[in-house]
PARORO-311272 format. One record per residue (C-alpha): residue in one letter; x, y negated, z negated. Coordinates in steps of 0.1 Angstrom, whole numbers, plus 5000, padded with zeros to 4 digits. Each point is the difference from the previous one (the first is absolute). Layout:
aXYZ ...
end
This chain:
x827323077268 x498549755016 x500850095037 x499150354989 x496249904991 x499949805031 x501350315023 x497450214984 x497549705006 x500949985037 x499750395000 x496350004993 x498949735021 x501750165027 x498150354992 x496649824997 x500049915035 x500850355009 x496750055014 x500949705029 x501450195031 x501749995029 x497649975028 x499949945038 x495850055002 x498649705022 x503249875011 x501450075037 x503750104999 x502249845020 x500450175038 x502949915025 x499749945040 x501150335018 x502549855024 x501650335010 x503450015008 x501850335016 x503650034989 x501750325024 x503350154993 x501250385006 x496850015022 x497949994972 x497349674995 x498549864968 x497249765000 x500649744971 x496449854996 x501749714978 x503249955013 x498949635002 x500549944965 x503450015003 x499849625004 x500049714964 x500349745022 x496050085019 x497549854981 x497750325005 x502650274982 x499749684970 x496550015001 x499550364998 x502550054970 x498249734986 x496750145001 x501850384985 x501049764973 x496349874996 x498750345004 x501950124976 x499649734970 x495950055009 x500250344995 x501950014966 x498049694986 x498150224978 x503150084981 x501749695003 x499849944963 x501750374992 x502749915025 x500549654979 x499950194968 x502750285015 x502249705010 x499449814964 x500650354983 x503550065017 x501549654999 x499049984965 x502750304992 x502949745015 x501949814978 x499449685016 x503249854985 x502750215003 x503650095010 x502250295013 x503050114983 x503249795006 x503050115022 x503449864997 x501849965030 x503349724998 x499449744975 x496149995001 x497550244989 x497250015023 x495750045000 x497149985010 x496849864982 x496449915007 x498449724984 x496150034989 x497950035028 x502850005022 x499750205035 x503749995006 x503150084986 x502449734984 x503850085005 x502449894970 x503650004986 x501449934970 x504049934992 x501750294984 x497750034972 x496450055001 x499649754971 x500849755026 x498249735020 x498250135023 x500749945039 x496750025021 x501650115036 x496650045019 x496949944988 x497750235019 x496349834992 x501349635011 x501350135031 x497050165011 x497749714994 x497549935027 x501250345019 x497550285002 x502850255001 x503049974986 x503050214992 x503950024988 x502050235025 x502749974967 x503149804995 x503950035001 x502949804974 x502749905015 x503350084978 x500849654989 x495550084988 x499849665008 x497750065036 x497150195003 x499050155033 x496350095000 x497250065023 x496150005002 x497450115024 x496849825003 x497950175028 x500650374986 x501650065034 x503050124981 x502449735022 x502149824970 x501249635000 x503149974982 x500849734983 x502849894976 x500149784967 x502749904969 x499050114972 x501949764981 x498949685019 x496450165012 x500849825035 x498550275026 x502349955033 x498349925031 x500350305020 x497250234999 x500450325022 x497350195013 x498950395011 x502750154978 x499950364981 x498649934967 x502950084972 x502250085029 x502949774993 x503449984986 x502449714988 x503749985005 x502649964974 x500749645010 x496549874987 x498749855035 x500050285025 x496750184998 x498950285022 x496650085010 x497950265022 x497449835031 x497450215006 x498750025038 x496149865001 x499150285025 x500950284983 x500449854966 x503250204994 x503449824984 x502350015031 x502449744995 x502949864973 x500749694995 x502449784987 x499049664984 x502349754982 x498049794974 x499549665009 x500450075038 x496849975024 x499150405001 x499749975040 x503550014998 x500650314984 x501950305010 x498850335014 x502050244978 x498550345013 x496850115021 x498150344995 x499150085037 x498450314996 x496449934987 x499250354986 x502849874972 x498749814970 x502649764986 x501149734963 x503149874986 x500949984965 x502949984983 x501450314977 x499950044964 x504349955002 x499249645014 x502650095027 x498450065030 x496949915010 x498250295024 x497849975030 x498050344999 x498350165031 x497650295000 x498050215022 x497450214971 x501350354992 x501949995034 x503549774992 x501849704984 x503049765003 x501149774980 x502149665016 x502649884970 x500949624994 x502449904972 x498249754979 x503449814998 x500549995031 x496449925021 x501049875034 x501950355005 x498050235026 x497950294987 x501950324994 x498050365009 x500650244972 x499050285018 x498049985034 x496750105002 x499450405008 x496550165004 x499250274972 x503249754979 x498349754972 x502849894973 x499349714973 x503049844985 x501149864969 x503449824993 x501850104970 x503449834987 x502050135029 x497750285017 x496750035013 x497250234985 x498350195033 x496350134991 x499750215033 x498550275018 x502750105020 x501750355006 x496150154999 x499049834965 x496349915000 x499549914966 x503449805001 x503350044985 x501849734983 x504049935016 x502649764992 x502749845023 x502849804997 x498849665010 x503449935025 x498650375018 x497049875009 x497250205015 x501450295018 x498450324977 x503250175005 x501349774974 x496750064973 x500650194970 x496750194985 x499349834968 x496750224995 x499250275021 x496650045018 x496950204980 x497350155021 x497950004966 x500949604992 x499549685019 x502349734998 x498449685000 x502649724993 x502849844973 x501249764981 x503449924992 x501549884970 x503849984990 x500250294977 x496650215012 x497950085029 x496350084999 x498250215019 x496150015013 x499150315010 x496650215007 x499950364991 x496250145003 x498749675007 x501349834967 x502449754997 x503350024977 x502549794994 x503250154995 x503349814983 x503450055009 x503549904985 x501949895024 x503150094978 x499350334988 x497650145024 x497250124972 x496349925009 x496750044982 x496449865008 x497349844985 x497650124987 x496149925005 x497650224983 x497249985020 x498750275030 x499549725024 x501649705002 x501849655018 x503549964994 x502349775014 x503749834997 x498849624996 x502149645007 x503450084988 x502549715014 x502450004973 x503250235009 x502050044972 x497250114973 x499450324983 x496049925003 x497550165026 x497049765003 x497050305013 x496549995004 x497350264988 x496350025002 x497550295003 x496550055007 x499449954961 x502549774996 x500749655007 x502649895018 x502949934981 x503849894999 x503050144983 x503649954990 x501950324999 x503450004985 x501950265024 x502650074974 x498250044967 x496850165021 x497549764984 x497149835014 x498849674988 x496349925011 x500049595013 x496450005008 x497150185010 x497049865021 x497549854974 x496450155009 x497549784979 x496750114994 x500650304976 x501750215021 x501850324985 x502150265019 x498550264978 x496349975020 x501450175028 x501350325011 x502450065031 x500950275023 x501850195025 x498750295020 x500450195035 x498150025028 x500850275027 x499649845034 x499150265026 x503050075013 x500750094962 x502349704993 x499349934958 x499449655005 x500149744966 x497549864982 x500049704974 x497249944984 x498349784971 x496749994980 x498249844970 x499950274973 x496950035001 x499050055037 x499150345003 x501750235018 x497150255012 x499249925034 x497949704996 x502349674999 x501049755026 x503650035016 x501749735022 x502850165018 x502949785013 x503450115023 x501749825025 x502250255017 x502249835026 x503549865008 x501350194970 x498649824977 x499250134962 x497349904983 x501050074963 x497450074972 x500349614989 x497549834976 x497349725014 x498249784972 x496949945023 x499650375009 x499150014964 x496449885011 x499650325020 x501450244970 x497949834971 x496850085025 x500750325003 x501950055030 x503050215003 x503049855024 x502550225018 x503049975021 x500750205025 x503650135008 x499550065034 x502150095030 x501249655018 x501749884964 x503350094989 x499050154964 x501150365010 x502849875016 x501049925034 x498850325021 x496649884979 x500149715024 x501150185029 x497050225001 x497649714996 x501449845027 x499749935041 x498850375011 x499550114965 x497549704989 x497050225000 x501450184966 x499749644984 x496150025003 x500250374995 x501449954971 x497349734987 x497150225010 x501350284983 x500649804968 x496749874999 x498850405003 x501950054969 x498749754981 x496650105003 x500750394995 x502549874966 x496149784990 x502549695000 x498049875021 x495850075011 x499450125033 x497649695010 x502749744980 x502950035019 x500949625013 x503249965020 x502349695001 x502949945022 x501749635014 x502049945036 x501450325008 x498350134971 x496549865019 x501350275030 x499950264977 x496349914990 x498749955032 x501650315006 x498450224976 x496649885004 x500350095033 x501250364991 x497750064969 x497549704993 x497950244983 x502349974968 x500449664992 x496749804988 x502349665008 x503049895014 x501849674995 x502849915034 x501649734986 x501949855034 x500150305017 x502250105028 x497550205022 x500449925037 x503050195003 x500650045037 x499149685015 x502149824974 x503350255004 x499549905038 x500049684992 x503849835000 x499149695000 x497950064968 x502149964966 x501950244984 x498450315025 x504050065015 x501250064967 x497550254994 x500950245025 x501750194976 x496950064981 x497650045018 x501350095038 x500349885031 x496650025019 x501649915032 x501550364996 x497650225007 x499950254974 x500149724971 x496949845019 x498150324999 x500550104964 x499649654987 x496449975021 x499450364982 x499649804961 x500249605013 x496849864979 x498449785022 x500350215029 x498350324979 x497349844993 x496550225003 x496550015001 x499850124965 x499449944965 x502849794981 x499949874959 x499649664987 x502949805017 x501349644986 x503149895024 x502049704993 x502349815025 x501849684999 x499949755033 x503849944994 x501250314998 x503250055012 x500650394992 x496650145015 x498149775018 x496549894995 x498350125037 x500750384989 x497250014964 x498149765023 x499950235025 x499750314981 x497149854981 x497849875029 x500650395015 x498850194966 x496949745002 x499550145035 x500150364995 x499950124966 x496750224991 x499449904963 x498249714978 x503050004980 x501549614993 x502449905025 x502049664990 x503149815014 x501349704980 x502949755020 x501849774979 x500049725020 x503249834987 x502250294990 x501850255016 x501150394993 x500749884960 x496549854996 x499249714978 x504249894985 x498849884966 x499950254966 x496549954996 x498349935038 x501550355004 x497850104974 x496949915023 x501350275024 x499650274972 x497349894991 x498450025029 x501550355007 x499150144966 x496549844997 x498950195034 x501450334987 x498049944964 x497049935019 x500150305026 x500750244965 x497349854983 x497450065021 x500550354998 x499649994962 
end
């Protein structure tokens, strides 16, 4: 009760400064030098006015994102107490003090807690029965003292569960140092390893060979396995295998089976190969299951004596699932269909048990979860009850069980974790996500509808209001999608956007073209020379939620982060008229100078994606939608852009750059303000709570651009 009084509190001061706005009157906004720079290829030139950015080591590329920064926390001064009172509001729905559910895996049952005003997580154990002691592994707040960014790339047992292998990150650069301590003596070993592939490792069976991924610091990709024998000086270790071709991402683990550990290469949507090392034997060379083939991707999982194969091979886009002996290896001629392809169904991945296998598949953009008996071959699925949903098989180390651990969260509700018995088909609920101040499922209403794109492909909808937000044409909508690489963005629930749904806003997610929630050929056509029907797809959505009167014509507000932020800056450039604001959180918008760019991290790996512009045809269709380079002299909408000077995944240069250009050319008093976290990367702030200030941020511009048209 009493947290729910002092929400309510909070509430009110917050709307009491309501008439305190955003404002840019009588300050001068930043402008960058014009140092053109003309960048020719297939006879065609492009003058980058602020190429010269691309530079965190020049004092003058500081200074100017510096005085963005200043710029922007002058402007929103006026409403620095509402941003305060959103970021008070949302951390006071966190339980502070709190735990996740325990999984058992060998003799310890394993969590993860945070203390009371604790930014980071605290990793535990505790011997065979949860009544006993408990065994703090890592304790994440004492390990990021004094550190402005801080972060656990996650930790492997080795089988004896004496050693922990973990690694942290302290620059947000991504680049892990690995370290290793006993957990039953807490002596940490000297060696301390640095640049690897964060949760990219694997122990051996004999509890001192450990394997580990090194990324390269020019492209930041994971190109090389290693071998390292604990207690040995790591400049000794071995070179176990080497990715060569950089368009190939690349990690280790070991498989559920504990017999061999894997070393897994892929090139997106184009091809795999997995490399097999018996975890018995680890000095033993790599073995290729089956070499890498373009148009061939195959993920592997070892069973008793055979190998599970989830592939798309023999024309199967949406995957088939095969099973081989394990002493026939990888030739296909050998694989045995286990289940067949669907064109209507998506097969997403297992998990294998003794006596069952489970399933996760999408059909119409929804997950299920389907159990089979391994004996007799009958299968039946869950069942979730809701029109739109997140469902997913959770940690499940334990072979010989008859208990699926899954997790399940919607729009409306909370994230939560179950136990379901695969034999007796009952579901025990283990916890739920604890939302204090008062909230109840029942004050809000969910929903899935179309959109026809305008090529006429029914695109989905999720969508979720307060019950009492009218639906006539008049209330606020933010609209989020993300739309690349095949990733889905499922209808999952968010504590803090509850700020936005108790003001009156309605939230929806966009299924769009780029994501995989269709299926495969859903990502296909929202790819490379198909990307265009990712921000069709957007534009058209936000046309149908203004004709349904989800959302009012002149309170649309768009959000999107990395390639998420090229899909905004790509629809404001095709229809800025409908959006009254747009949040790019890290957005990757300087697409062609960065996919030219080899020496730039990650761009080979991309090609894939995105194209080649050194091929001509990819370089002009990618110019035809590539933000920065479309922008014009006209109007755009309110526009709050976020960047991180470490980030790894999209660089800084590219907001910085697109920013300084809108200033230059856009026609329009609208609020234009870029925010760089100056000690974070494409992740933002790592604790709970500092990441609240980002949302904060975010959400408090929005509220302010809708209220003033109130």
């Amino acid at each position: 009760m009493k947290k729910t009084i002092l929400l309510l509190l909070n509430l009110a001061a917050i709307n009491a400064v309501m008439a305190q706005k955003i404002t840019t009157e009588g300050l001068v906004a930043p402008t960058a030098q014009k140092k053109p720079y003309p960048m020719t290829i297939h006879g065609h030139t492009r003058i980058d006015d602020y190429y010269w950015l691309n530079n965190r080591e020049n004092q003058e590329v500081i200074n100017y994102l510096n005085a963005e920064n200043s710029y922007t926390e002058r402007a929103m001064s006026p409403i620095a107490q509402k941003q305060e009172g959103l970021f008070e509001e949302m951390k006071a729905r966190i339980k502070e003090k709190d735990e996740s559910v325990p999984y058992k895996d060998g003799s310890y049952f394993y969590y993860t807690k945070f203390e009371l005003g604790g930014e980071y997580p605290v990793y535990c154990r505790k011997y065979k029965t949860l009544d006993a002691l408990e065994e703090v592994m890592l304790d994440g707040n004492a390990m990021a003292k004094g550190k402005s960014y801080f972060q656990i790339g996650g930790f492997e047992i080795s089988d004896n569960e004496d050693i922990i292998a973990y690694s942290e990150d302290t620059i947000s650069r991504r680049n892990y140092t690995l370290k290793f301590k006993n957990l039953k003596t807490g002596y940490v070993y000297p060696e301390s390893i640095e640049n690897t592939e964060g949760g990219s490792y694997a122990w051996a069976a004999d509890n001192k060979t450990f394997f580990y991924v090194i990324r390269d610091q020019q492209t930041l990709l994971g190109n090389k396995v290693y071998r390292h024998v604990l207690g040995t000086d790591e400049k000794s270790d071995v070179l176990v295998f080497e990715e060569k071709n950089n368009q190939y991402y690349m990690g280790i683990g070991r498989m559920k089976s504990k017999k061999y550990i894997a070393i897994f290469s892929e090139q997106n949507g184009i091809s795999t190969e997995y490399q097999l090392i018996k975890a018995s034997q680890p000095n033993e060379t790599p073995k290729t299951f089956l070499k890498r083939k373009n148009g061939l991707e195959y993920y592997l999982e070892h069973y008793e004596n055979k190998f599970f194969v989830r592939t798309n091979f023999n024309n199967s886009p949406n995957y088939q699932l095969m099973e081989v002996a394990e002493s026939l290896g990888g030739n296909p001629k050998n694989w045995k269909t286990k289940i067949a392809h669907r064109a209507d169904v998506f097969f997403e991945g297992i998990e294998v048990f003794k006596n069952h296998l489970v399933i996760q598949e999408r059909k119409e953009g929804l997950i299920h979860l389907k159990i089979i008996d391994q004996k007799t071959n009958k299968e039946h699925f869950l069942d979730f009850g809701e029109p739109t949903y997140d469902a997913y098989i959770g940690t499940n180390l334990e072979f010989d069980t008859q208990i699926l651990r899954f997790g399940y969260n919607s729009m409306t509700t909370p994230n939560s974790t179950y136990d379901y018995n695969m034999i007796e088909k009952t579901k025990i609920l283990k916890k739920q996500q604890e939302i204090l101040g008062g909230f109840d499922k029942k004050n809000y209403k969910t929903e899935r509808i179309y959109a026809i794109s305008r090529d006429g492909i029914k695109v989905p909808i999720s969508i979720v209001y307060h019950k009492d937000t009218k639906l006539d044409g008049t209330s606020p909508l933010l609209q989020y999608a993300y739309g690349s690489y095949g990733s889905s963005m499922d209808a999952s629930f968010s504590s803090s956007r509850l700020s936005l749904l108790n003001r009156g806003f309605v939230y929806a997610i966009c299924h769009i073209r780029g994501g995989q929630e269709m299926g495969r050929q859903w990502y296909e056509d929202g790819k490379m020379f198909k990307k265009v029907n990712t921000f069709n797809d957007f534009v058209d959505c936000s046309r149908t939620l203004i004709n349904l009167k989800y959302a009012a014509k002149d309170k649309l507000f768009a959000m999107g982060g990395s390639a998420g932020g090229l899909l905004m800056g790509a629809i404001i450039n095709q229809a800025p008229e409908l959006y009254k604001g747009v949040v790019a959180a890290v957005p990757f918008v300087d697409v062609i100078t960065t996919m030219l760019d080899e020496s730039i991290p990650l761009t080979t790996g991309e090609f894939e994606e995105w194209g080649n512009p050194k091929n001509k045809a990819s370089y002009d269709y990618m110019l035809s939608y590539s933000p920065y380079d479309n922008v014009q002299k006209q109007k755009y909408p309110n526009l709050l852009v976020t960047t991180g000077l470490h980030d790894s995944q999209v660089q800084y240069w590219e907001p910085a750059k697109w920013v300084a250009k809108l200033r230059d050319l856009k026609k329009d008093d609208n609020v234009l303000l870029m925010h760089t976290d100056m000690t974070s990367g494409h992740g933002g702030a790592s604790g709970r709570f500092s990441a609240l200030k980002n949302t904060a941020l975010m959400y408090s511009f929005i509220l302010d651009i809708s209220d003033k048209l109130n």
